[in-house]
N, C-alpha and C positions, 0 to 999 in steps of 0.2 A: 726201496728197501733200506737205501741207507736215511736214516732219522739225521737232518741237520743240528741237531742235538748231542748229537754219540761223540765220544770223544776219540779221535783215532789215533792210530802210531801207523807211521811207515818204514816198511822194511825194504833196505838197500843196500846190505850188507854187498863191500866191495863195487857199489856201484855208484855212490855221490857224485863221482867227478868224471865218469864216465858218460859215454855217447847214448849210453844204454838205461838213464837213468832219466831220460824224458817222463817217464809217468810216475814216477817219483818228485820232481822237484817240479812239475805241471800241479799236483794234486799240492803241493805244498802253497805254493802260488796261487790260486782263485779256489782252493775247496773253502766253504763257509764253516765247516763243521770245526770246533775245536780241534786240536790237532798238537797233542801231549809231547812230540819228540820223533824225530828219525830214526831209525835204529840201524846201526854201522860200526862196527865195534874200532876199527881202522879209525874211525875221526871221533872218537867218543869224547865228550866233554867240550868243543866244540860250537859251530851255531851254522845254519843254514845257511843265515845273510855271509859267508866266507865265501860260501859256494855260488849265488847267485842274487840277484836284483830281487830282492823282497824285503817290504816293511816289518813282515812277520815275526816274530824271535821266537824261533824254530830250535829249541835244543840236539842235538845228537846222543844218543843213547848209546850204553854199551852190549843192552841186551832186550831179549823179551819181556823177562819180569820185571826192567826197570822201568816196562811201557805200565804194564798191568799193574803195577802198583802209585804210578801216578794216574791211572782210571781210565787207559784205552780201554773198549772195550770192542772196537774194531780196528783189523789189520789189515794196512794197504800193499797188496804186490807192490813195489813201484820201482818196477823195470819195464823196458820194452823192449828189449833182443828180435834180433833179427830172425825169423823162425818164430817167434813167440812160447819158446820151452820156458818152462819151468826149470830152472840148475836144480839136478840132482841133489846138493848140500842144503838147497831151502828146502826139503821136505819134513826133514827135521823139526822148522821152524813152525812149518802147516801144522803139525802133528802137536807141537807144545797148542800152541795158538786155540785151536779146538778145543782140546783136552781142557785148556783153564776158561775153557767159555763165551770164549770169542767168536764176534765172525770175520767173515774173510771176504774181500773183494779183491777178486784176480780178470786182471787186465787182456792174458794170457792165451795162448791157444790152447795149452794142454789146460785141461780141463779138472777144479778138484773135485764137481760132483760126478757120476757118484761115490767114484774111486774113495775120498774121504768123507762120506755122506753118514756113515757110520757113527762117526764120533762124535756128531752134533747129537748133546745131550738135552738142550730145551729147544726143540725145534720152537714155542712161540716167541722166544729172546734173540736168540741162535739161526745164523741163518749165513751161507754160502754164496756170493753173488759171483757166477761166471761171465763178464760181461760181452764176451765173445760170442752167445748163443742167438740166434736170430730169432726175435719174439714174434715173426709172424713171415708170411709167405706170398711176397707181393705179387700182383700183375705184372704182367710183359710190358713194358714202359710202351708211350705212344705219343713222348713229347709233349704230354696236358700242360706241363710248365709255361710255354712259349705261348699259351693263349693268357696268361695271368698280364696284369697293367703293371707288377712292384715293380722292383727293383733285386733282381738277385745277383751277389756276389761270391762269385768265388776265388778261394784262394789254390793257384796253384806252384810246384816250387821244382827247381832245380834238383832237389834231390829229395829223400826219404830225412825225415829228424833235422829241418832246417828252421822250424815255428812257424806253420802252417798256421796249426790252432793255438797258438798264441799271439798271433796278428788276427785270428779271428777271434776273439776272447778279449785284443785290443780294444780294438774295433767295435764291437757288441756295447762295452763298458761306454765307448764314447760316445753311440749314438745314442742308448740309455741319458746316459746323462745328459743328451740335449732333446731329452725327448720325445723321439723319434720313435715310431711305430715298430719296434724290430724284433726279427726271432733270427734265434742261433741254433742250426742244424748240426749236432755232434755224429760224425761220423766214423768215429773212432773210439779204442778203451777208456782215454786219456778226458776226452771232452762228455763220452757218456757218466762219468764217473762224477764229474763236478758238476753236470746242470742235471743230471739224472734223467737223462732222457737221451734218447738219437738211435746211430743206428749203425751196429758193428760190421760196415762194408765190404773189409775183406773174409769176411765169417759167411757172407750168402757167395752162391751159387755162379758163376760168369751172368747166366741169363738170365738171375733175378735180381744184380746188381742195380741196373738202372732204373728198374720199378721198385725197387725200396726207396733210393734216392727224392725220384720222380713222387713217391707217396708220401714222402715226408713235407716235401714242398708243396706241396697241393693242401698239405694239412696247416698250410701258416699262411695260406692264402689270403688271409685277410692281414697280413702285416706288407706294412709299408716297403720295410729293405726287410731281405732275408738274409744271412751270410751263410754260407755254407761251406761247414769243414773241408779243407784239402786233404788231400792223402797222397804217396806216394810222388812219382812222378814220371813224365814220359821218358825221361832220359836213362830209368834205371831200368835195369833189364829182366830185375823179380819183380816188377811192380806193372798190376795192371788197372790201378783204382782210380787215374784219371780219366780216364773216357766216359766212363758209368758215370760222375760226379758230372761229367760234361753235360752229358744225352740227359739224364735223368731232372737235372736242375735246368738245364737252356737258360745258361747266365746271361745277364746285360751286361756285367762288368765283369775284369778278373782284376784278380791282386797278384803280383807275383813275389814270391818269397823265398829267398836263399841264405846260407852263411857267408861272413864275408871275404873271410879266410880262406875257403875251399874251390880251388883251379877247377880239382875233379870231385867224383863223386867220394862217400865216404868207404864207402865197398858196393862194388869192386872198383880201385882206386884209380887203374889205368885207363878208365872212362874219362876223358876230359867235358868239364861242361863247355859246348858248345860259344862263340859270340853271342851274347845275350840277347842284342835286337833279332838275330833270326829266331834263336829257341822263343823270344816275344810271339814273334810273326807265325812260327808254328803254332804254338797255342791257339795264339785267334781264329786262325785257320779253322783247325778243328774243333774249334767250340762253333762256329759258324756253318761252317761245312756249304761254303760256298753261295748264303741265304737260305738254307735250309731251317737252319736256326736261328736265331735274336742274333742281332752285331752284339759280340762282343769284345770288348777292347779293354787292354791292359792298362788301366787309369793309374795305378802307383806300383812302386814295390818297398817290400818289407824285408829288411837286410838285417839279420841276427849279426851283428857284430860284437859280442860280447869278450870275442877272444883278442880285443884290440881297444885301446888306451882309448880316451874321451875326443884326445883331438886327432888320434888315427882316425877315428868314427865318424867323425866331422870332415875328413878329408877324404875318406870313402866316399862317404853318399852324396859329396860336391863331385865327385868324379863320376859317378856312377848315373847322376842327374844331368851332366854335360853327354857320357856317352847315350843315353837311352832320350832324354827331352821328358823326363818323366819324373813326377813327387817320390822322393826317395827319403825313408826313414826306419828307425829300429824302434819296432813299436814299446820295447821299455823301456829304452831311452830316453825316448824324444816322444815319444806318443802316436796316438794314431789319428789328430786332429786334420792334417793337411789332406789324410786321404778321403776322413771322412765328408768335408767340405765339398770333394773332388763328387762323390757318390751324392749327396742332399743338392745339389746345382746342376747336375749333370742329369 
Protein backbone atom coordinates (compact mmCIF):
# COMPACT_ATOMS: atom_id res chain seq x y z
CA UNK A 1 0.00 0.00 0.00
CA UNK A 2 2.37 2.24 1.07
CA UNK A 3 4.41 3.75 -2.37
CA UNK A 4 8.30 4.21 -1.02
CA UNK A 5 7.82 7.42 -2.84
CA UNK A 6 4.87 9.13 -0.79
CA UNK A 7 5.97 11.61 1.44
CA UNK A 8 4.88 11.00 5.03
CA UNK A 9 4.34 12.93 8.40
CA UNK A 10 4.17 11.26 11.73
CA UNK A 11 1.89 12.09 14.35
CA UNK A 12 3.07 11.86 18.12
CA UNK A 13 1.38 14.47 19.63
CA UNK A 14 2.53 14.24 23.36
CA UNK A 15 4.40 11.13 22.76
CA UNK A 16 8.17 11.90 21.34
CA UNK A 17 9.87 11.25 24.48
CA UNK A 18 7.59 8.81 25.86
CA UNK A 19 7.82 4.86 26.25
CA UNK A 20 4.90 4.89 24.00
CA UNK A 21 6.43 6.37 21.07
CA UNK A 22 8.24 3.06 19.77
CA UNK A 23 6.38 3.20 16.42
CA UNK A 24 7.00 6.72 15.99
CA UNK A 25 10.55 7.07 16.16
CA UNK A 26 11.05 3.13 14.72
CA UNK A 27 9.24 4.42 11.36
CA UNK A 28 11.44 7.60 11.74
CA UNK A 29 14.61 5.39 11.88
CA UNK A 30 14.68 2.66 8.95
CA UNK A 31 11.20 3.83 6.89
CA UNK A 32 12.78 4.53 3.24
CA UNK A 33 9.92 6.77 2.31
CA UNK A 34 10.68 10.56 2.63
CA UNK A 35 9.52 11.57 5.71
CA UNK A 36 8.53 15.75 5.81
CA UNK A 37 8.44 16.17 9.76
CA UNK A 38 6.97 14.75 13.22
CA UNK A 39 4.02 16.42 14.27
CA UNK A 40 4.01 17.37 18.11
CA UNK A 41 3.02 20.70 18.87
CA UNK A 42 4.89 20.29 22.56
CA UNK A 43 8.44 20.22 20.74
CA UNK A 44 7.69 22.16 17.66
CA UNK A 45 10.48 23.70 15.91
CA UNK A 46 12.85 21.27 17.12
CA UNK A 47 14.51 17.91 15.35
CA UNK A 48 14.24 14.22 15.93
CA UNK A 49 18.08 13.64 16.16
CA UNK A 50 17.26 15.61 20.12
CA UNK A 51 15.33 12.73 20.82
CA UNK A 52 17.08 9.78 19.39
CA UNK A 53 20.17 8.08 17.44
CA UNK A 54 19.45 8.97 13.78
CA UNK A 55 21.31 10.44 10.88
CA UNK A 56 18.04 11.65 9.49
CA UNK A 57 17.14 15.59 10.11
CA UNK A 58 13.77 14.99 11.05
CA UNK A 59 12.04 18.31 11.76
CA UNK A 60 9.04 18.51 14.42
CA UNK A 61 6.06 20.10 13.34
CA UNK A 62 3.49 22.15 15.17
CA UNK A 63 0.44 20.75 13.26
CA UNK A 64 -1.26 18.98 10.56
CA UNK A 65 -1.44 21.59 7.79
CA UNK A 66 2.26 22.36 8.39
CA UNK A 67 2.69 18.45 7.23
CA UNK A 68 0.26 18.98 4.22
CA UNK A 69 1.76 21.82 2.94
CA UNK A 70 5.25 20.60 2.87
CA UNK A 71 3.71 17.47 0.77
CA UNK A 72 2.80 14.56 3.39
CA UNK A 73 0.53 13.06 1.76
CA UNK A 74 0.53 10.03 4.16
CA UNK A 75 -0.03 9.93 8.06
CA UNK A 76 1.72 7.76 10.32
CA UNK A 77 -0.05 6.69 13.81
CA UNK A 78 3.12 6.57 15.64
CA UNK A 79 2.47 5.21 18.95
CA UNK A 80 2.31 2.00 20.63
CA UNK A 81 0.23 1.99 23.90
CA UNK A 82 -0.29 -0.59 25.75
CA UNK A 83 -3.78 -1.92 24.84
CA UNK A 84 -3.31 -0.63 21.43
CA UNK A 85 -6.36 2.30 21.61
CA UNK A 86 -6.41 4.95 19.75
CA UNK A 87 -6.51 8.32 22.44
CA UNK A 88 -9.79 9.82 22.04
CA UNK A 89 -8.04 13.66 21.25
CA UNK A 90 -6.43 11.99 17.90
CA UNK A 91 -9.67 11.51 16.42
CA UNK A 92 -9.77 14.78 15.59
CA UNK A 93 -6.48 14.45 13.85
CA UNK A 94 -7.88 11.11 11.76
CA UNK A 95 -10.85 13.13 10.70
CA UNK A 96 -8.57 16.47 9.43
CA UNK A 97 -6.16 13.96 7.79
CA UNK A 98 -8.92 12.32 5.51
CA UNK A 99 -10.98 15.15 4.79
CA UNK A 100 -7.63 16.97 3.08
CA UNK A 101 -6.82 13.58 1.36
CA UNK A 102 -4.61 11.75 3.02
CA UNK A 103 -4.08 8.33 3.92
CA UNK A 104 -3.58 6.73 7.18
CA UNK A 105 -1.51 3.94 8.34
CA UNK A 106 -2.56 2.87 11.86
CA UNK A 107 -0.34 0.58 13.76
CA UNK A 108 -3.20 0.12 16.30
CA UNK A 109 -5.78 -2.11 17.54
CA UNK A 110 -8.76 -0.18 17.37
CA UNK A 111 -9.36 -0.08 13.96
CA UNK A 112 -10.28 3.19 11.48
CA UNK A 113 -11.79 1.13 8.70
CA UNK A 114 -14.78 1.01 8.53
CA UNK A 115 -15.67 3.39 11.41
CA UNK A 116 -13.73 6.22 9.10
CA UNK A 117 -14.06 4.48 5.66
CA UNK A 118 -16.56 7.08 4.84
CA UNK A 119 -14.51 9.99 4.32
CA UNK A 120 -12.03 8.56 1.86
CA UNK A 121 -12.96 10.67 -1.06
CA UNK A 122 -10.60 9.15 -3.93
CA UNK A 123 -10.49 5.58 -2.96
CA UNK A 124 -7.80 4.98 -6.15
CA UNK A 125 -5.18 7.80 -4.31
CA UNK A 126 -6.72 7.45 -0.77
CA UNK A 127 -6.50 4.49 1.05
CA UNK A 128 -6.51 3.40 4.91
CA UNK A 129 -3.86 0.77 6.11
CA UNK A 130 -5.00 -1.13 9.39
CA UNK A 131 -1.99 -3.04 9.98
CA UNK A 132 -3.36 -5.11 12.85
CA UNK A 133 -5.70 -7.10 10.49
CA UNK A 134 -4.54 -10.66 9.77
CA UNK A 135 -4.40 -11.11 5.91
CA UNK A 136 -4.78 -14.74 5.98
CA UNK A 137 -5.70 -17.87 8.14
CA UNK A 138 -3.03 -20.08 8.82
CA UNK A 139 -2.59 -23.98 9.61
CA UNK A 140 -2.33 -25.53 12.99
CA UNK A 141 1.65 -25.24 13.03
CA UNK A 142 3.50 -28.81 13.14
CA UNK A 143 7.07 -27.64 13.67
CA UNK A 144 7.88 -27.77 9.47
CA UNK A 145 10.54 -25.05 10.68
CA UNK A 146 12.84 -27.66 12.53
CA UNK A 147 13.25 -29.83 9.19
CA UNK A 148 14.70 -26.60 7.21
CA UNK A 149 19.06 -26.54 7.18
CA UNK A 150 19.15 -22.26 7.72
CA UNK A 151 19.86 -20.65 10.40
CA UNK A 152 16.86 -19.03 12.37
CA UNK A 153 17.18 -16.28 14.88
CA UNK A 154 15.25 -14.99 17.24
CA UNK A 155 15.15 -12.31 19.36
CA UNK A 156 13.70 -12.53 22.68
CA UNK A 157 13.65 -9.82 25.65
CA UNK A 158 13.08 -9.09 29.06
CA UNK A 159 10.36 -7.10 28.83
CA UNK A 160 7.57 -5.57 26.14
CA UNK A 161 9.32 -2.10 24.20
CA UNK A 162 13.09 -2.91 25.07
CA UNK A 163 14.40 -3.15 20.83
CA UNK A 164 13.56 -6.29 19.99
CA UNK A 165 13.05 -5.13 16.27
CA UNK A 166 15.65 -2.90 16.22
CA UNK A 167 18.33 -5.38 17.14
CA UNK A 168 16.64 -7.24 14.37
CA UNK A 169 16.47 -4.46 11.88
CA UNK A 170 20.33 -4.19 13.22
CA UNK A 171 21.17 -7.22 12.44
CA UNK A 172 19.26 -7.72 8.93
CA UNK A 173 21.33 -4.16 7.84
CA UNK A 174 24.54 -6.01 8.82
CA UNK A 175 24.27 -9.25 7.39
CA UNK A 176 22.96 -7.38 4.13
CA UNK A 177 25.85 -5.77 3.89
CA UNK A 178 28.13 -8.60 4.05
CA UNK A 179 26.11 -10.44 1.84
CA UNK A 180 24.56 -12.76 3.39
CA UNK A 181 21.44 -14.78 2.13
CA UNK A 182 18.95 -13.06 4.67
CA UNK A 183 15.07 -12.46 5.35
CA UNK A 184 13.54 -10.45 8.07
CA UNK A 185 10.21 -11.74 9.39
CA UNK A 186 8.23 -8.48 10.82
CA UNK A 187 5.99 -9.57 13.35
CA UNK A 188 4.75 -6.78 14.53
CA UNK A 189 2.87 -2.78 13.54
CA UNK A 190 6.22 -1.26 13.76
CA UNK A 191 8.46 -3.74 11.49
CA UNK A 192 5.28 -4.60 9.06
CA UNK A 193 5.12 -0.76 8.43
CA UNK A 194 8.91 -0.32 7.20
CA UNK A 195 9.60 -3.61 5.15
CA UNK A 196 5.97 -3.85 4.24
CA UNK A 197 5.34 -7.19 4.74
CA UNK A 198 5.03 -9.79 8.05
CA UNK A 199 2.63 -10.69 10.21
CA UNK A 200 0.54 -8.74 12.97
CA UNK A 201 0.95 -11.71 15.84
CA UNK A 202 -0.74 -10.47 18.46
CA UNK A 203 -3.99 -9.66 16.08
CA UNK A 204 -4.45 -13.83 15.17
CA UNK A 205 -6.06 -16.10 17.30
CA UNK A 206 -4.04 -18.24 20.39
CA UNK A 207 -4.34 -21.33 17.94
CA UNK A 208 -3.30 -19.69 14.91
CA UNK A 209 -0.42 -17.92 16.28
CA UNK A 210 2.12 -20.37 15.67
CA UNK A 211 1.08 -21.40 12.17
CA UNK A 212 1.21 -17.86 10.92
CA UNK A 213 4.69 -17.68 12.40
CA UNK A 214 5.67 -21.21 11.26
CA UNK A 215 4.14 -20.10 7.50
CA UNK A 216 6.07 -17.20 7.26
CA UNK A 217 9.30 -19.22 7.84
CA UNK A 218 8.65 -21.80 5.60
CA UNK A 219 8.07 -18.94 3.00
CA UNK A 220 11.93 -17.75 3.39
CA UNK A 221 13.08 -21.06 3.22
CA UNK A 222 15.46 -20.63 0.67
CA UNK A 223 17.37 -17.86 2.72
CA UNK A 224 20.32 -18.61 4.41
CA UNK A 225 19.82 -16.68 8.21
CA UNK A 226 16.29 -15.74 8.76
CA UNK A 227 15.72 -13.36 11.79
CA UNK A 228 12.60 -13.29 13.21
CA UNK A 229 10.80 -10.45 15.05
CA UNK A 230 10.45 -10.77 19.02
CA UNK A 231 7.55 -9.76 20.68
CA UNK A 232 6.50 -9.39 24.06
CA UNK A 233 8.05 -11.40 26.62
CA UNK A 234 7.86 -14.33 29.07
CA UNK A 235 8.21 -12.50 32.13
CA UNK A 236 5.24 -10.00 31.53
CA UNK A 237 2.14 -11.11 32.57
CA UNK A 238 -0.19 -9.56 29.39
CA UNK A 239 2.14 -10.95 27.14
CA UNK A 240 1.67 -14.14 25.44
CA UNK A 241 3.78 -13.76 21.89
CA UNK A 242 6.79 -15.64 22.93
CA UNK A 243 5.96 -19.21 22.61
CA UNK A 244 4.18 -19.03 19.17
CA UNK A 245 7.48 -17.03 17.86
CA UNK A 246 9.20 -20.10 19.59
CA UNK A 247 6.97 -23.30 18.36
CA UNK A 248 6.28 -21.61 14.98
CA UNK A 249 9.99 -20.55 14.10
CA UNK A 250 12.20 -23.70 15.88
CA UNK A 251 15.14 -21.24 16.24
CA UNK A 252 18.97 -22.36 16.13
CA UNK A 253 19.86 -19.25 17.80
CA UNK A 254 18.20 -16.47 20.24
CA UNK A 255 19.32 -13.10 20.78
CA UNK A 256 18.29 -11.69 23.87
CA UNK A 257 17.35 -8.05 24.38
CA UNK A 258 16.69 -5.74 27.31
CA UNK A 259 17.03 -2.05 28.52
CA UNK A 260 19.73 -1.33 30.51
CA UNK A 261 18.41 0.90 33.06
CA UNK A 262 15.37 -1.34 33.94
CA UNK A 263 15.73 -3.67 37.54
CA UNK A 264 11.90 -4.46 36.74
CA UNK A 265 9.51 -4.63 34.12
CA UNK A 266 8.03 -1.23 32.62
CA UNK A 267 4.30 -2.05 33.75
CA UNK A 268 3.55 -3.58 36.01
CA UNK A 269 6.64 -2.24 37.79
CA UNK A 270 6.75 -4.46 40.99
CA UNK A 271 7.71 -7.39 38.52
CA UNK A 272 11.45 -7.55 39.10
CA UNK A 273 13.47 -8.98 36.11
CA UNK A 274 14.71 -12.17 37.27
CA UNK A 275 18.99 -13.07 37.45
CA UNK A 276 19.59 -12.98 33.86
CA UNK A 277 21.66 -16.31 33.25
CA UNK A 278 18.38 -18.29 34.76
CA UNK A 279 15.77 -16.04 32.71
CA UNK A 280 18.85 -17.13 29.79
CA UNK A 281 18.37 -20.86 30.70
CA UNK A 282 14.53 -20.58 30.65
CA UNK A 283 14.50 -19.42 27.24
CA UNK A 284 16.60 -22.06 25.95
CA UNK A 285 14.69 -24.47 27.76
CA UNK A 286 11.60 -23.80 26.09
CA UNK A 287 12.61 -23.04 22.68
CA UNK A 288 14.08 -26.64 22.88
CA UNK A 289 11.73 -28.24 24.93
CA UNK A 290 13.96 -30.93 26.02
CA UNK A 291 15.11 -32.05 21.98
CA UNK A 292 12.11 -31.73 20.93
CA UNK A 293 13.16 -28.72 19.00
CA UNK A 294 16.70 -27.43 17.34
CA UNK A 295 19.32 -26.58 20.32
CA UNK A 296 18.82 -23.44 20.70
CA UNK A 297 21.12 -21.17 22.63
CA UNK A 298 21.41 -17.65 23.51
CA UNK A 299 24.68 -16.53 21.30
CA UNK A 300 24.60 -12.44 22.26
CA UNK A 301 22.50 -9.95 23.82
CA UNK A 302 21.35 -6.58 22.70
CA UNK A 303 21.22 -3.95 25.62
CA UNK A 304 19.11 -0.59 24.67
CA UNK A 305 21.21 1.66 26.70
CA UNK A 306 20.27 4.79 25.43
CA UNK A 307 19.30 6.22 28.82
CA UNK A 308 23.08 6.17 29.85
CA UNK A 309 26.28 8.21 28.91
CA UNK A 310 28.82 6.66 26.37
CA UNK A 311 31.10 5.26 28.96
CA UNK A 312 28.10 4.16 31.36
CA UNK A 313 27.39 2.08 28.21
CA UNK A 314 30.84 0.90 27.86
CA UNK A 315 30.75 -0.21 31.44
CA UNK A 316 27.45 -1.81 31.27
CA UNK A 317 27.94 -4.39 28.62
CA UNK A 318 31.83 -5.08 30.18
CA UNK A 319 29.74 -6.07 33.15
CA UNK A 320 27.08 -7.68 31.72
CA UNK A 321 29.59 -9.73 29.30
CA UNK A 322 31.64 -10.88 32.66
CA UNK A 323 28.27 -11.89 34.36
CA UNK A 324 26.60 -13.99 31.35
CA UNK A 325 30.29 -15.15 29.14
CA UNK A 326 28.34 -13.70 26.33
CA UNK A 327 28.92 -10.77 23.14
CA UNK A 328 27.02 -7.93 24.55
CA UNK A 329 26.14 -4.81 22.62
CA UNK A 330 23.71 -1.89 21.86
CA UNK A 331 22.90 -2.29 18.46
CA UNK A 332 23.03 1.64 17.70
CA UNK A 333 25.60 2.18 19.37
CA UNK A 334 28.22 -0.06 18.62
CA UNK A 335 26.53 -2.12 16.07
CA UNK A 336 25.43 -5.37 15.51
CA UNK A 337 28.83 -6.85 13.86
CA UNK A 338 30.09 -9.12 16.90
CA UNK A 339 26.78 -10.82 16.99
CA UNK A 340 26.51 -11.30 13.61
CA UNK A 341 30.14 -12.98 13.28
CA UNK A 342 28.70 -15.08 16.29
CA UNK A 343 25.49 -16.42 13.82
CA UNK A 344 27.88 -16.66 10.01
CA UNK A 345 30.60 -19.18 12.10
CA UNK A 346 28.50 -20.74 14.29
Amino acid sequence: MLNIHQKIAVYMEGHIDSDYGKMGTGVVRYIKNPIVGVIDKTHAGRNMKEFMDTEKNVPILSSLQEAITLGASVLVLGIAPSGGRIPESWHTIIESALDAGMSIVNGLHDLIFPKWGTKIKNPENQWIWDIRIPQFIPEIATAKAATLKNKRILFVGTDMAVGKMTAGLELYKELQNQKFNVGFIATGQIGITITGNGIPLDAFKVDHACGAVEQMVMEQSDKEIVLIEGQGSLLHPGSTATLPLMRGSCPTHLVLCLRAEKPTLRSPDHIKIPDLNAFIALNEALATVMGTYPKAKVIGIASNTSSLSIEEAKKHILTLQEKTGLVVTDPIRFGMESIAKLITIN
